[in-house]
C-alpha positions in Angstrom: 0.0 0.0 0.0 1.0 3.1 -1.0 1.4 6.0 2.2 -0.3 9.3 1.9 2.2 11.7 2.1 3.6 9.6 -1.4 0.2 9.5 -2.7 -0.4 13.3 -2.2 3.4 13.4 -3.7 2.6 11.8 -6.7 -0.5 13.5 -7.7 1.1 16.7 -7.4 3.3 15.7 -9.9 1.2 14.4 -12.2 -1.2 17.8 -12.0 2.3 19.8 -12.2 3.4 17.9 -15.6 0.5 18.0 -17.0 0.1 21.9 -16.7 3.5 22.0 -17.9 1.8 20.9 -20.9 -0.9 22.5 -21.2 0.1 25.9 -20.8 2.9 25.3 -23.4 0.7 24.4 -25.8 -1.9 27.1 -25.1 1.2 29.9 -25.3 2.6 28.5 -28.6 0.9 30.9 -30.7 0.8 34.1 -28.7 3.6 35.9 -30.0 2.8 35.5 -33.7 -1.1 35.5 -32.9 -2.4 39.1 -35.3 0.1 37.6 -38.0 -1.2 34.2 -38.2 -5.0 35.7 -38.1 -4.2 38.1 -40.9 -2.5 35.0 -42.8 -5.9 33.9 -42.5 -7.6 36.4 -44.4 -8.9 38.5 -41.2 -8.4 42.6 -40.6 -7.2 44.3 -38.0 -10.9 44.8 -36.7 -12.5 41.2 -36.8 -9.3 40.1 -35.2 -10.8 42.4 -32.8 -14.0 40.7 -32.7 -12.4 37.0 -32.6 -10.9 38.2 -29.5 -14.9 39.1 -28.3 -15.9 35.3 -29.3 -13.1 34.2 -26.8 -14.6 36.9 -24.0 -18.1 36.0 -24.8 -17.4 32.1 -24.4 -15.7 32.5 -21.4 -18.3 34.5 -19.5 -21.1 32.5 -20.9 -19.9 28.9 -19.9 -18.1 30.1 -16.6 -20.7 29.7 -14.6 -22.2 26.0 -15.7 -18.7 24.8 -15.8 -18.7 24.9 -12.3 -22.1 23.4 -12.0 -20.8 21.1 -14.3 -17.8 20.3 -12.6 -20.2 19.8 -9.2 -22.4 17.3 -10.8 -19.7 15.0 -12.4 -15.9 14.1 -12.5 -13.9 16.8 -12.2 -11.7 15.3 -14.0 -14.0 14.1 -16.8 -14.7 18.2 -17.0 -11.0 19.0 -17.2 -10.2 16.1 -20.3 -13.6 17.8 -22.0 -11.6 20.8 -21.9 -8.9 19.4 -23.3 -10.6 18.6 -26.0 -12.5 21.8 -26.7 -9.0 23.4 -27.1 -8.2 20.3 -29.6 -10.9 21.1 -31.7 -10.2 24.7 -31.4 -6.4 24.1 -32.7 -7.9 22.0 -35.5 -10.6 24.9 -36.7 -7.7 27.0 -37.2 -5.5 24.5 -39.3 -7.9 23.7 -41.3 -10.1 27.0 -41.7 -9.7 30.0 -43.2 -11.8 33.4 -43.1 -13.7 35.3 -40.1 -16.4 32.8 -39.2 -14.6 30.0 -38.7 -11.6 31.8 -36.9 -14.5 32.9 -34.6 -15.6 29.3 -34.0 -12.0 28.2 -33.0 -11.8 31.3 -30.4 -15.3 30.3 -29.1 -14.1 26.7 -28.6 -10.9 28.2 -26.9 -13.1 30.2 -24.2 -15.0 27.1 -24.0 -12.2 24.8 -23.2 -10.5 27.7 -20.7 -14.3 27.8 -18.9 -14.4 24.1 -18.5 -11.0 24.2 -17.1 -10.8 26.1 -14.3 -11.8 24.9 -10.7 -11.4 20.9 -11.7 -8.1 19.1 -11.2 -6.4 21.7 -9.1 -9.8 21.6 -6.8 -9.3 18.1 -6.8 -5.8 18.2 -5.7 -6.3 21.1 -2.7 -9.2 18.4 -1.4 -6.9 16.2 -1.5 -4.3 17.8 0.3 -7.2 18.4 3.1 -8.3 15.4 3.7 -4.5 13.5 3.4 -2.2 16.0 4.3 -0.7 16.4 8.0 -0.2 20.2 7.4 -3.0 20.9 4.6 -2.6 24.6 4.6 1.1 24.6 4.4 0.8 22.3 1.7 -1.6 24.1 -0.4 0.3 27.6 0.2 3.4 25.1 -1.5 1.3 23.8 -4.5 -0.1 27.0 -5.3 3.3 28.9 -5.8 4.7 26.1 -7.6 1.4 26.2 -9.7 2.1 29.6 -10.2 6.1 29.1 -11.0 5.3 26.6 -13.6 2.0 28.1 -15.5 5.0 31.2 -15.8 7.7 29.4 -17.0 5.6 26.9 -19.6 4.0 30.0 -21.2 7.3 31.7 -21.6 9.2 28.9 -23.1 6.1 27.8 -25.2 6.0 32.0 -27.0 9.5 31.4 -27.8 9.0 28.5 -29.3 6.1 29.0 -31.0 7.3 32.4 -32.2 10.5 30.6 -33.5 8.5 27.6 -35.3 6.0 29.7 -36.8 8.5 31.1 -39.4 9.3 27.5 -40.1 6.5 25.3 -40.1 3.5 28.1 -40.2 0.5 26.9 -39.1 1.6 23.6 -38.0 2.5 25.1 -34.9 -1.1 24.3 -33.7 -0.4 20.7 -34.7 2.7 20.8 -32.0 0.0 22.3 -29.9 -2.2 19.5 -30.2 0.5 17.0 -29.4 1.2 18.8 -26.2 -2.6 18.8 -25.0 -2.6 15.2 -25.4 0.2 14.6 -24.0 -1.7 16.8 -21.1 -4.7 14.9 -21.4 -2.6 11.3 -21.3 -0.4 12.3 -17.9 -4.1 13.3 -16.0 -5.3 10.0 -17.1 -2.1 8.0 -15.6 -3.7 5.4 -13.1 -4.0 7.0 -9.9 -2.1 4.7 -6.9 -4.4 3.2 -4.0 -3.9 5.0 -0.7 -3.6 2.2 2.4 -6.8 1.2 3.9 -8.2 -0.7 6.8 -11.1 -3.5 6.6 -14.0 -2.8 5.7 -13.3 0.7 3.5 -12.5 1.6 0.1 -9.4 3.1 -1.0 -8.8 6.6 -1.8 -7.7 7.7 -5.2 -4.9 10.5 -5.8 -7.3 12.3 -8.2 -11.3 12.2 -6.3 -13.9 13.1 -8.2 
């Protein structure tokens, strides 16, 4: 059996690489963002409004993410965003023109309304209800949260602003391969923490 303080250990990790990820992938594009839009036939003013379909989606699905994110896995709600931001990177590859780039940013706000409040929440209740010294521990995963979410989307500009001039628009193919890679280290089978007759185990990533 596996002891908590490893278990809680462990699923930091896991929520700490996978962010790494993420957040990479997300900040690929950044740097060469109004270029790429214009390549796709947009003007300066509905690149403008594309940036409103983001805002709009956000607002819009902020609220029954969380109810969302109540009712069923919370993990479940994080992969789903995932996925919206899949989809997103795979309008823009494939599409061209205002519409269509307005789609993609709507699945974007989607997928960043979905996200928020799932795993990490997960993670904190976790630390409560394992952890010896919950408050210290969360005070520690939240600055490393921080540290991380800061370093991936700096190193993922750079390299998406270096790669765009090389492989264009496949940068949001790279992108894609970095969410799932996101979406495959939250799914890593979560270890058993010890238990005593008579009660289930606890899993490092609750519901």
């Amino acid at each position: 059996m596996i002891k908590q303080d490893t278990l809680t250990r462990r699923a930091g990790i896991a929520y700490y690489v996978s962010t790494a990820f993420l957040i990479a992938s997300k900040s690929f594009p950044h740097a060469v963002l109004t270029v790429l839009l214009l390549h796709k036939g947009l003007d300066l003013t509905e690149i403008m409004f594309v940036q409103t379909a983001f805002t709009i989606a956000v607002f819009l699905f902020e609220f029954p993410s969380g109810v969302i994110s109540d009712l069923y896995s919370r993990k479940i709600v994080y992969l789903t965003s995932i996925l919206a931001w899949v989809a997103a990177c795979s309008v823009i590859i494939f599409g061209t023109g205002f519409a269509m780039m307005c789609v993609a940013w709507a699945l974007y706000g989607i997928g960043e309304a979905l996200a928020s409040g799932t795993v990490d929440a997960s993670l904190i209740n976790l630390y409560k209800r394992l952890s010896p010294d919950p408050d210290e521990e969360i005070k520690t995963f939240k600055r490393i949260s921080n540290q991380i979410s800061m370093v991936s989307m700096i190193i993922g500009a750079m390299l998406g602003s270096a790669l765009y001039f090389t492989i264009g628009y496949n940068i949001y193919a790279v992108a894609m391969a970095l969410a799932c890679a996101a979406a495959c280290r939250s799914c890593s089978p979560s270890p058993r923490t010890s238990t005593t007759p008579g009660r289930r185990s606890r899993r490092s990533c609750p519901k």
